[in-house]
C-alpha positions in Angstrom: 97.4 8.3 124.1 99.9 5.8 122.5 102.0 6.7 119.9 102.1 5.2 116.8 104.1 2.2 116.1 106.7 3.4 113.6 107.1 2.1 110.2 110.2 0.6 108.7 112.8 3.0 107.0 112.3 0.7 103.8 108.6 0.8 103.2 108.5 4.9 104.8 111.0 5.3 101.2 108.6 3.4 98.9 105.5 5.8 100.5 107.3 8.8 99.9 108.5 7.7 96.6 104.6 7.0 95.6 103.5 10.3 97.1 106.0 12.4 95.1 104.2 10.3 92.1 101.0 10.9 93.0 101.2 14.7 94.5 104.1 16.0 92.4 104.1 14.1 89.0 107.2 13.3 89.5 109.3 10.2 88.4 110.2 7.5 90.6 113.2 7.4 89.0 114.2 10.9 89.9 112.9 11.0 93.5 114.5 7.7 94.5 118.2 8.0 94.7 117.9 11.1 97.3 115.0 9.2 99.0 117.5 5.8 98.9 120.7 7.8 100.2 120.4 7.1 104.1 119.1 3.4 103.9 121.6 0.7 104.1 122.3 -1.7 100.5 119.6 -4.7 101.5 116.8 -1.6 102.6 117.7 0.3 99.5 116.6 -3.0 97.2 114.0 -3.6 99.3 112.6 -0.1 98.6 113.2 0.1 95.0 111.6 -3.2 94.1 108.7 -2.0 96.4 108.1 1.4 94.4 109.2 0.4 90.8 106.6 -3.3 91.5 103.7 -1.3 92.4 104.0 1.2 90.1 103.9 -1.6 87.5 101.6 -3.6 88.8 99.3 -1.0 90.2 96.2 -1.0 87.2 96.1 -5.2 88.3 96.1 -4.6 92.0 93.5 -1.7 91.8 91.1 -4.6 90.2 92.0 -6.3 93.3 91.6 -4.2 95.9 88.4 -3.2 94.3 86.9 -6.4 95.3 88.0 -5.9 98.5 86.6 -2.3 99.6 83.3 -1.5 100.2 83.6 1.7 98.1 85.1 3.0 95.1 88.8 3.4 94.9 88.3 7.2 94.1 86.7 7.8 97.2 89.3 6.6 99.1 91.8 8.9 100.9 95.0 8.7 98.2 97.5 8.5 101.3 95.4 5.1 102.1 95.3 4.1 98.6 99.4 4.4 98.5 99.9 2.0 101.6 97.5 -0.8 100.2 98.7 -0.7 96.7 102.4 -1.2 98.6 100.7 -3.4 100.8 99.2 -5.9 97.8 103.0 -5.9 96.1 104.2 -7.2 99.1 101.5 -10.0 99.1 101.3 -10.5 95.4 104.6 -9.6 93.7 107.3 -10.2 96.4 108.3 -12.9 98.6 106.8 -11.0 101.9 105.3 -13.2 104.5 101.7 -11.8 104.6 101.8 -11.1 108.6 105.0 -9.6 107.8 103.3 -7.3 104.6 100.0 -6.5 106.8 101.3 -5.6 109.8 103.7 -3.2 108.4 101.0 -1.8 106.5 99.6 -1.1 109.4 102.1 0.6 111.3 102.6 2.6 108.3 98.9 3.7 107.4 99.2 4.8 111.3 102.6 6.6 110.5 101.6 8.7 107.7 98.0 8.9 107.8 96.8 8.4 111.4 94.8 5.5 113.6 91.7 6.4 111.3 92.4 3.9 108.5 94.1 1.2 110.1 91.7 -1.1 110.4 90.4 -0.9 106.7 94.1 -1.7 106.0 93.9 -4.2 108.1 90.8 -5.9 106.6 91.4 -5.2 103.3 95.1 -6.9 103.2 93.9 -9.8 105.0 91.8 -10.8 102.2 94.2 -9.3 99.5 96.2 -12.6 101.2 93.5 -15.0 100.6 94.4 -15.6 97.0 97.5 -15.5 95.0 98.1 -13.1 92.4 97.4 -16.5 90.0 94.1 -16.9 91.4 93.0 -13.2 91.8 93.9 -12.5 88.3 91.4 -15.9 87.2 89.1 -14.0 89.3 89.0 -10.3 88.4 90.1 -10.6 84.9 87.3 -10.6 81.9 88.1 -13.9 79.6 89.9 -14.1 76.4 86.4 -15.2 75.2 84.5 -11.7 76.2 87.0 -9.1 76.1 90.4 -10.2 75.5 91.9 -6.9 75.3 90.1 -6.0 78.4 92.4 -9.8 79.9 95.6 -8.3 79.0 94.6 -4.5 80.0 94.7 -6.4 83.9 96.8 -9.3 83.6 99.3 -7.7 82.5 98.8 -3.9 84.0 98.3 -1.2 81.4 95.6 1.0 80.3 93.3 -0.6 77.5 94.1 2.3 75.2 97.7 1.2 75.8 97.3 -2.4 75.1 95.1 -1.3 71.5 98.0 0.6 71.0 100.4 -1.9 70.9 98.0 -4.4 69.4 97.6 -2.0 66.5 101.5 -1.4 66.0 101.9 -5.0 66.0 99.8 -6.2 63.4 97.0 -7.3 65.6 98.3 -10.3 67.3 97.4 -10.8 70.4 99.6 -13.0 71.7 102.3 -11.1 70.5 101.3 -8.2 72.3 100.5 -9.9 75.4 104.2 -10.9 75.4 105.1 -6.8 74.3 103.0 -6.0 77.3 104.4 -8.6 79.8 108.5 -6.8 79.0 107.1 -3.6 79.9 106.6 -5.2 83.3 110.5 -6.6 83.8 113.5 -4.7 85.1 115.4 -3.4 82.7 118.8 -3.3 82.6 121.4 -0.5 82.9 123.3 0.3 79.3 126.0 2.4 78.9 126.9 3.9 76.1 131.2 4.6 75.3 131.1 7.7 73.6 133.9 6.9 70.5 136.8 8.3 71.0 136.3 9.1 74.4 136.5 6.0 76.1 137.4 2.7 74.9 134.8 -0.8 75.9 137.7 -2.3 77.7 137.6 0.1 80.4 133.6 -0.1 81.1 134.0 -4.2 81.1 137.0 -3.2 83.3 134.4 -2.4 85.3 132.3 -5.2 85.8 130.0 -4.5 82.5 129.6 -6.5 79.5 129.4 -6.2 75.8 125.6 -4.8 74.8 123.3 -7.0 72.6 123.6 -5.3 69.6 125.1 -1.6 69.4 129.0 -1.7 69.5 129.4 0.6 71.6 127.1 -0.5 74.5 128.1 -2.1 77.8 126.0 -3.6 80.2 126.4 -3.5 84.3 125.9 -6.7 85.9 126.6 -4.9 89.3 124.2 -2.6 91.2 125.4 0.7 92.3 125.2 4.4 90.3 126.5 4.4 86.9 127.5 8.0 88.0 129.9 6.7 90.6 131.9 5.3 87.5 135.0 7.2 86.3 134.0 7.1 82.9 130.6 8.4 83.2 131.2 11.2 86.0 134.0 12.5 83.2 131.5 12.6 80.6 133.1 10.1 78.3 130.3 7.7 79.0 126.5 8.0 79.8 123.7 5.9 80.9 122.0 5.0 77.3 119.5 2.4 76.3 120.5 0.7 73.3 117.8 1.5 71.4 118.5 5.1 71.7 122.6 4.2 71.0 120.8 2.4 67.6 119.1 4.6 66.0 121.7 7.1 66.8 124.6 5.0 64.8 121.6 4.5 62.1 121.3 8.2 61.0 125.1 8.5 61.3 125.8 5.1 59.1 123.3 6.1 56.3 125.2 7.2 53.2 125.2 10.7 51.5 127.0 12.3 48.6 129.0 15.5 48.7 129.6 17.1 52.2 129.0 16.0 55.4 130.0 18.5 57.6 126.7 19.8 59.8 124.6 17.6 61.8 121.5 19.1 63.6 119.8 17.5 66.5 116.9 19.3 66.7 114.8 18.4 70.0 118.4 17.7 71.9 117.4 17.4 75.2 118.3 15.9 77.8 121.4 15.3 75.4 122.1 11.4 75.5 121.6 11.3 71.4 123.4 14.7 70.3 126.2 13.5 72.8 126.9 10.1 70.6 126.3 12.0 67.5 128.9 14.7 68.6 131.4 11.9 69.5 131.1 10.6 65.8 131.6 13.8 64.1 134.7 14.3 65.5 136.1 11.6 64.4 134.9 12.6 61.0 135.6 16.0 60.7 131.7 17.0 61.2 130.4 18.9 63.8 126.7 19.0 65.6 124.4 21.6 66.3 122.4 20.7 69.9 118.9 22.3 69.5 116.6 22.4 72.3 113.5 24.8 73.1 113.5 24.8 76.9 116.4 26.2 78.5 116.6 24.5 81.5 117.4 21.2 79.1 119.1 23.1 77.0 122.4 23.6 80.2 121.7 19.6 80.1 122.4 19.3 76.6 125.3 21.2 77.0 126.5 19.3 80.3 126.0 16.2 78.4 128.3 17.0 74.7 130.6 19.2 76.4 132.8 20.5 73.5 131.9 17.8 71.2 128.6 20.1 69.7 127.2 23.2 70.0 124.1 23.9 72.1 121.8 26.5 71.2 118.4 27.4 72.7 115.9 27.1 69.1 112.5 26.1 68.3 112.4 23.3 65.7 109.7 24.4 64.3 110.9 28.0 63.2 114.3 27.3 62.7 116.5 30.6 63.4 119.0 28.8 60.6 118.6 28.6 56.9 117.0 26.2 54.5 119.2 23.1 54.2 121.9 23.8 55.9 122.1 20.8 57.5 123.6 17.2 56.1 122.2 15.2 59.1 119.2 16.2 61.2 117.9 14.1 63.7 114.2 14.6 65.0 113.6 12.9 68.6 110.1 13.7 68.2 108.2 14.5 71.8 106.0 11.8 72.4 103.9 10.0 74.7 107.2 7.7 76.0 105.0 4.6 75.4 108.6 3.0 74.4 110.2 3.8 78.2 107.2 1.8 80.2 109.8 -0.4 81.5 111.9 2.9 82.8 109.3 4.3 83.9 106.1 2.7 84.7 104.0 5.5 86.0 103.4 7.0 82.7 101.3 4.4 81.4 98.9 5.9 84.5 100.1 9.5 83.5 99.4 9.6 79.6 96.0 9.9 78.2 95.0 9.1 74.5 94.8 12.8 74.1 97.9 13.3 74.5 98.9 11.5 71.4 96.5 13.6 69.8 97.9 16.8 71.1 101.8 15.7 70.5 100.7 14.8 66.6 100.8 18.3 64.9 103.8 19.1 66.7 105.6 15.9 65.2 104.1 16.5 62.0 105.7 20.0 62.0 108.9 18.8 63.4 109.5 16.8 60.7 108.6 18.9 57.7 110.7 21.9 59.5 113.7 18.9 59.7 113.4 17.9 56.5 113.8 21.8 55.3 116.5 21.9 57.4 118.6 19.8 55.2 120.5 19.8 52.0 119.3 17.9 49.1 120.9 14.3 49.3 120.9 14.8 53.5 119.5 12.4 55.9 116.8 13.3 58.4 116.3 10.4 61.2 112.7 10.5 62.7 112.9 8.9 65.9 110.2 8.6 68.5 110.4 6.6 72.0 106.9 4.8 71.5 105.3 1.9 69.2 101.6 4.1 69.0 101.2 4.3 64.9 99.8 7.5 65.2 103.1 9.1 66.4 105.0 7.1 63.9 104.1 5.7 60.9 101.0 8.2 60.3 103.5 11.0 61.3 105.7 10.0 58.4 102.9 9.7 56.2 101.5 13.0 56.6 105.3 14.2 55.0 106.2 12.4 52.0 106.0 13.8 48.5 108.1 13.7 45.8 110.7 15.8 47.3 111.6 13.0 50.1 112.4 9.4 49.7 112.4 7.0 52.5 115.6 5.2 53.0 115.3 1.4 54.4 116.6 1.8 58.1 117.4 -2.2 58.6 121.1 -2.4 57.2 122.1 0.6 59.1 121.5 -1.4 62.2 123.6 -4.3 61.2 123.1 -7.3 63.3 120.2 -6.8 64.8 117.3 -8.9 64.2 113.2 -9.0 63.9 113.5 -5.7 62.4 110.0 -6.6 59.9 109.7 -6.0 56.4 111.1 -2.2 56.5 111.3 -0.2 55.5 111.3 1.8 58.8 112.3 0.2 61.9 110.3 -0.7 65.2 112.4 -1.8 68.0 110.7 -3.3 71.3 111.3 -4.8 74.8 109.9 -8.2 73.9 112.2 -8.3 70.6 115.3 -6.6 71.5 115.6 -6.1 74.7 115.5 -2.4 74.1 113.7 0.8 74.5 110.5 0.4 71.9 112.4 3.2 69.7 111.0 4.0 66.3 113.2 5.2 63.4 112.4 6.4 59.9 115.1 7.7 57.5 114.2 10.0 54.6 116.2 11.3 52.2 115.9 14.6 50.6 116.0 14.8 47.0 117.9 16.9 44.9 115.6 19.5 43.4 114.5 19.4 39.2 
């Protein structure tokens, strides 16, 4: 019996990478860099672009390889399913000669799988290459005409729910959305954030990044490599932040009160990138930050990430072990469906289900009425969520007003930046801003009689 042909150490990465997806729920962007560690620089972008394109494109080329297999998807053997979706990016979404893309299928179907399955492969990619992914979308695609959310659900690769999400946080326009939706589908870039009077910007653009769009203390690599490599970040003074996160941080620390402002509270804390900036601020203004976060193993990263600059403690938000209003500053980073980090991390749009907005909604509701008892008349409470869906924003925030809270307009504590709508909370997005689609709301508890 003949062995099989082995498969390339690039596209053997990018299988395993999908597996771990697929069998372990895990993120790509957690199982890649020990996966990437014994390939060589040009293999290493070869298999990240393989695994981070499929995984984005994977709702489109599922329509396409439907029309290609005599059977349902779902009856497929997953392992199988993994090499042809890696085997259509290579055909569709990369410059891969299509000899070069089904062949190595191929070898790797045999590889992983066994000689079973080689031939559908085989067959399947060959017509996969018949078309580009132009001319397969025209194909497979309902028209604007008959279904247009249905068009941009698979020209653009997300779950319908998702793009009637988006649509609905956007007013309705499609076109806009189809151009929210098509962001989610580029690279995004690496931001840093400087911690204040940690490290100064000269010494990240020292090495090799440049100023952020809007936040001042972002910096943005031009070079590949790990941010962790950098001095900077592997002492703790900087950290890998998206500017969206950095903004709405500087937002809830920029907003004005009276009297003191000595206690900050960041009450769902993990994994720490927020209450890290927040502690960094305080200390420059005398304040200091409580770190709270329910789950103990992100509680230690909390605490790895401030360091001395706050206090972590292990605490339920929503039955506060500390007193009514002791806070000045609370920030709620609501748990949410992470419809914001699509770019970051692409298999969650195949991971979420609509119920999980449903099921994350009470908690957010009680999150933020526990936050807003948490501080002091005249204090600030930030309500922050890393998605656009209106029912784990707006309709969250509705669900909390009454006369003892007044909403504060967000848009001139993030000076600068622009398209920030008619207030007077704040929705930020890929297509806009170039960020995270962050969500902010800032309320302000009034004094009592």
């Amino acid at each position: 019996m003949s062995l099989p042909r082995a498969a390339d150490p690039a596209r053997e990465v990018a299988y395993e990478a999908l597996r771990a997806v697929r069998e372990d729920d895990a993120y790509a962007n957690l199982v890649m860099p020990s996966l990437l560690a014994p390939l060589g620089t040009r293999d290493a972008a070869f298999a990240t672009e393989l695994v981070y394109g499929t995984l984005r494109a994977r709702g489109s080329y599922d329509e396409i390889l439907a029309r290609c297999v005599t059977r349902p998807l779902e009856k497929l053997d997953p392992r199988v399913l993994d090499v042809l979706r890696l085997g259509a990016h290579q055909l569709l979404g990369m410059r891969v000669a299509a000899h070069a893309a089904v062949d190595s299928s191929v070898k790797l179907v045999r590889a992983k799988v066994g000689h079973g399955p080689a031939g559908l492969v085989n067959a399947v990619l060959r017509k996969v290459a018949g078309r580009d992914l132009e001319g397969w979308l025209a194909a497979v695609a309902p028209t604007s005409e008959s279904d247009p959310v249905g068009r941009l659900a698979v020209t653009q690769s997300h779950p319908r729910w998702v793009v009637e999400a988006f649509r609905d946080a956007l007013g309705g326009d499609l076109a806009e959305t189809e151009t929210a939706l098509a962001a989610d589908n580029e690279r995004p870039v690496v931001t840093l954030v400087a911690r204040p009077g940690k490290v100064d910007l000269a010494e990240l653009f020292a090495l090799g990044a440049r100023p952020g769009r809007w936040s001042p203390v972002a910096a943005v690599l031009e070079s590949g490599g790990s941010p962790s490599a950098l001095p900077p970040v592997r002492e703790n003074r900087a950290g890998v932040q998206d500017e969206g996160s950095q903004l709405v941080a500087l937002a809830l620390a920029a907003a004005p009160i009276e009297g003191r402002d000595e206690r900050w509270l960041d009450m769902c804390a993990g994994p720490g990138g927020k209450a890290a900036l927040l502690g960094a601020l305080a200390e420059q203004r005398g304040a200091r930050v409580v770190a709270a976060e329910l789950q103990p193993h992100r509680a230690r990263l909390v605490a790895r990430a401030v360091g001395s600059s706050a206090v972590t403690v292990v605490a339920d938000g929503t039955a506060p072990a500390w007193a009514p209003g002791a806070f000045d500053r609370v920030l709620v980073d609501a748990p949410c469906t992470g419809l914001g980090a699509l770019r970051r991390r692409p298999e969650a749009r195949w991971r979420r289900r609509p119920s999980d907005v449903d099921s994350l909604h009470p908690l957010q509701i009680s999150l933020l009425r526990s936050a807003i008892e948490s501080v002091r008349p005249g204090g600030v409470v930030a309500y922050v969520t890393c998605s656009p869906h209106v029912r784990e924003t707006r309709d969250v925030v509705r669900e909390v007003l009454g006369p003892d809270v007044e909403r504060v307009d967000a848009r001139p504590f993030l000076p600068g930046v622009a398209a920030l709508g008619d207030g007077p909370d704040v929705q930020l997005w890929p297509h806009l801003h170039g960020t995270d689609a962050m969500y902010l709301t800032l309320l302000r508890k009034r004094p009592s009689g």
